[in-house]
MIRO-804486 format. One record per residue (C-alpha): x, y, z; residue in three letters; chain. Coordinates in Angstrom, 1 decimal, always signed. Layout:
! MIRO-804486
u:X; v:Y; w:Z; r:ALA; c:A
...
This chain:
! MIRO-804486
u:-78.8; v:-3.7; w:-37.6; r:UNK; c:A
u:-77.4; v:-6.9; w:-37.0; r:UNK; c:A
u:-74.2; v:-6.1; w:-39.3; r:UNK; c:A
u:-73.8; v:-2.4; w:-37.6; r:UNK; c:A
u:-73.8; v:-4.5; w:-34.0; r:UNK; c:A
u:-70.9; v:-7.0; w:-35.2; r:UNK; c:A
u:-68.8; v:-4.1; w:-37.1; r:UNK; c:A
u:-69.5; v:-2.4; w:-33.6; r:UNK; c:A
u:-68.1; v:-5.4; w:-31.7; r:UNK; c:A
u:-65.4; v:-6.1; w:-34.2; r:UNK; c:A
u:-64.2; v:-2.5; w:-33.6; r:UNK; c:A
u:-64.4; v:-2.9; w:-29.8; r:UNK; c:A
u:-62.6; v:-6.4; w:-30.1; r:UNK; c:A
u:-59.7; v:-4.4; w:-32.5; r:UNK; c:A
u:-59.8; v:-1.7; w:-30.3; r:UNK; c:A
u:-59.5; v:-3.2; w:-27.0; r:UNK; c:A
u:-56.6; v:-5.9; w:-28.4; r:UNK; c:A
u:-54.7; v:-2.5; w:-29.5; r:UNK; c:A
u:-54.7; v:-1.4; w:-26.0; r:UNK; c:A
u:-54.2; v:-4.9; w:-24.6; r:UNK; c:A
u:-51.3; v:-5.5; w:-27.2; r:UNK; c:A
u:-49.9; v:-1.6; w:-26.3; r:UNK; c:A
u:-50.1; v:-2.6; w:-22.7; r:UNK; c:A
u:-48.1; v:-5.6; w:-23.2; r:UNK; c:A
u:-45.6; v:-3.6; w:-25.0; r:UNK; c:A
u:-45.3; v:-1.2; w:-22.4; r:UNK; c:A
u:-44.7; v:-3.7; w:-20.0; r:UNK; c:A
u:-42.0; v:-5.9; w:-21.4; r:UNK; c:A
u:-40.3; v:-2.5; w:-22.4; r:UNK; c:A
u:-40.2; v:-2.3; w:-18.9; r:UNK; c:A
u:-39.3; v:-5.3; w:-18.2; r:UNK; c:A
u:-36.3; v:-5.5; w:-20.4; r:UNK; c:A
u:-35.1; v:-1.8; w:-19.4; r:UNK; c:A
u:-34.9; v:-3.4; w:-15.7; r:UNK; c:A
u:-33.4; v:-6.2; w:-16.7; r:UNK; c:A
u:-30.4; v:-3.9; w:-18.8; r:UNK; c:A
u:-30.2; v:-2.4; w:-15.9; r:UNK; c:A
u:-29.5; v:-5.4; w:-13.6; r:UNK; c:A
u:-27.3; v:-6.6; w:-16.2; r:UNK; c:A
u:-25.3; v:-3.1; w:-16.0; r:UNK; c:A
u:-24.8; v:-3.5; w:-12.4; r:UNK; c:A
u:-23.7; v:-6.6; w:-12.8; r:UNK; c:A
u:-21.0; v:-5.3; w:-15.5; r:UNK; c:A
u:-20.1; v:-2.6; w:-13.0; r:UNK; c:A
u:-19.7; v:-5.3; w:-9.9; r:UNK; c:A
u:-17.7; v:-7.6; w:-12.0; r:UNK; c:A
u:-15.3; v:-4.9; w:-13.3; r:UNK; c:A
u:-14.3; v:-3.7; w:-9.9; r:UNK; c:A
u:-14.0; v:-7.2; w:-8.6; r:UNK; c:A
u:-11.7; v:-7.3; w:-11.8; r:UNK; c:A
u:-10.0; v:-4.8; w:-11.0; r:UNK; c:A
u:-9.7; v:-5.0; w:-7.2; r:UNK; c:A
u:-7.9; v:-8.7; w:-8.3; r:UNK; c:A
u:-5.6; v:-7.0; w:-10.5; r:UNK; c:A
u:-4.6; v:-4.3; w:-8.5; r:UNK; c:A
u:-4.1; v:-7.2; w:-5.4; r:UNK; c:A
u:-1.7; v:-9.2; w:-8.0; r:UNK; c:A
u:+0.0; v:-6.1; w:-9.1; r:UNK; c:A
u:+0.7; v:-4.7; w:-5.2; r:UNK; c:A
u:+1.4; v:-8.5; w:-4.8; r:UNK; c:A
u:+3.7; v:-8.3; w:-7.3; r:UNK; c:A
u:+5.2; v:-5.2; w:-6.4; r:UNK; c:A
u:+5.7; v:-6.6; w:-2.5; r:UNK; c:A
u:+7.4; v:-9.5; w:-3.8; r:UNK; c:A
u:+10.0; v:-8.1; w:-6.3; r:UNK; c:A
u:+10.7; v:-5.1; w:-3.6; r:UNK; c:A
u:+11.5; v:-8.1; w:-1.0; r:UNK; c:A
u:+13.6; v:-10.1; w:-3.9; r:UNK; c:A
u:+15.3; v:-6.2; w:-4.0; r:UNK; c:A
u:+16.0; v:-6.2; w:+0.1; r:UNK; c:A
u:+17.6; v:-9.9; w:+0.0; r:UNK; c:A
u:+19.7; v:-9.0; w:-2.9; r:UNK; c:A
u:+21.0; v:-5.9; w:-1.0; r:UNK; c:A
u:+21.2; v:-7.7; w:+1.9; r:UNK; c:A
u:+23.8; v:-10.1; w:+0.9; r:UNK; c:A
u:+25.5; v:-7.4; w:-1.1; r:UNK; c:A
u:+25.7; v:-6.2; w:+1.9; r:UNK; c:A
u:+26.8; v:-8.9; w:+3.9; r:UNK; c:A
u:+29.6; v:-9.8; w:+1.6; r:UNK; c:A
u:+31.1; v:-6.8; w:+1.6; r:UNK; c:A
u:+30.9; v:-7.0; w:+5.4; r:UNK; c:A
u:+32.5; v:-10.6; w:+5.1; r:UNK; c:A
u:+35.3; v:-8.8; w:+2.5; r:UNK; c:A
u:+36.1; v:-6.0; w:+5.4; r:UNK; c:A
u:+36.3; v:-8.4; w:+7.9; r:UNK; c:A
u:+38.7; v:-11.0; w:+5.5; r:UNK; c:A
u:+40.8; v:-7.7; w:+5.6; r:UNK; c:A
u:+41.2; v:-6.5; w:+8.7; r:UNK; c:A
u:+41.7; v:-10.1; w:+10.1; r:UNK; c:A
u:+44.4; v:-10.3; w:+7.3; r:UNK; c:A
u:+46.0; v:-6.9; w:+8.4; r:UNK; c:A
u:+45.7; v:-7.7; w:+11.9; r:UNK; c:A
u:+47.7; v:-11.2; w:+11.4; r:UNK; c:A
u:+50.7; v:-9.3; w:+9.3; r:UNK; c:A
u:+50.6; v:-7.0; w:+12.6; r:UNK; c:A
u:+50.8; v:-9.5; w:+15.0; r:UNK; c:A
u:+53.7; v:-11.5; w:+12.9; r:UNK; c:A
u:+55.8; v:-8.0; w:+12.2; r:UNK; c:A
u:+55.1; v:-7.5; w:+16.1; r:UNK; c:A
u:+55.7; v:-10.5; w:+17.3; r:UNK; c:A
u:+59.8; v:-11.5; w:+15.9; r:UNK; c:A
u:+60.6; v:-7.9; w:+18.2; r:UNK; c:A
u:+58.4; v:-8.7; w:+21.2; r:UNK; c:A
u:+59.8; v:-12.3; w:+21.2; r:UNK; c:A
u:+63.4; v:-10.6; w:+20.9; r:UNK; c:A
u:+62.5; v:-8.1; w:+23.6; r:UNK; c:A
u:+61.7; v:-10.8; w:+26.1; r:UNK; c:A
């Protein structure tokens, strides 16, 4: 009797540390499936913080080589402006000395 009562118990004990060790299983599954998780989000946040920086350095970028660009045409600009005016000051002196022998005659 005694032997059937401790193969009973023994059975209960393997039976209920089955379930207690498929419990524990079940929740560190879980456990680990949230914590993917968390660590997915994570990976998601830090590549679009990644990404939002490079896409700040690139329009950064982008902002300063277009105002490099506008300075550069700029003085293109301007010294073609400076070469007009070199030549039309030039042109306007050669007037005013072929003018100016007659109009000195003349008066």
């Amino acid at each position: 009797v005694r032997l059937a009562e401790n193969l009973r118990k023994e059975g209960q004990r393997k039976s209920m540390h089955v379930k207690d060790r498929a419990y524990q299983d079940n929740l560190n599954e879980q456990v680990f499936v949230k914590h993917q998780e968390k660590q997915r989000a994570q990976a998601a946040e830090t590549a679009t913080v990644d990404q939002w920086r490079r896409q700040q350095m690139e329009s950064w970028h982008t902002a300063e080589e277009a105002t490099t660009l506008r300075k550069e045409r700029a003085a293109q600009e301007q010294e073609s402006h400076n070469l007009k005016t070199d030549e039309a000051a030039k042109l306007y002196r050669l007037k005013q000395l072929s003018v100016s022998p007659s109009v000195t005659a003349a008066e």
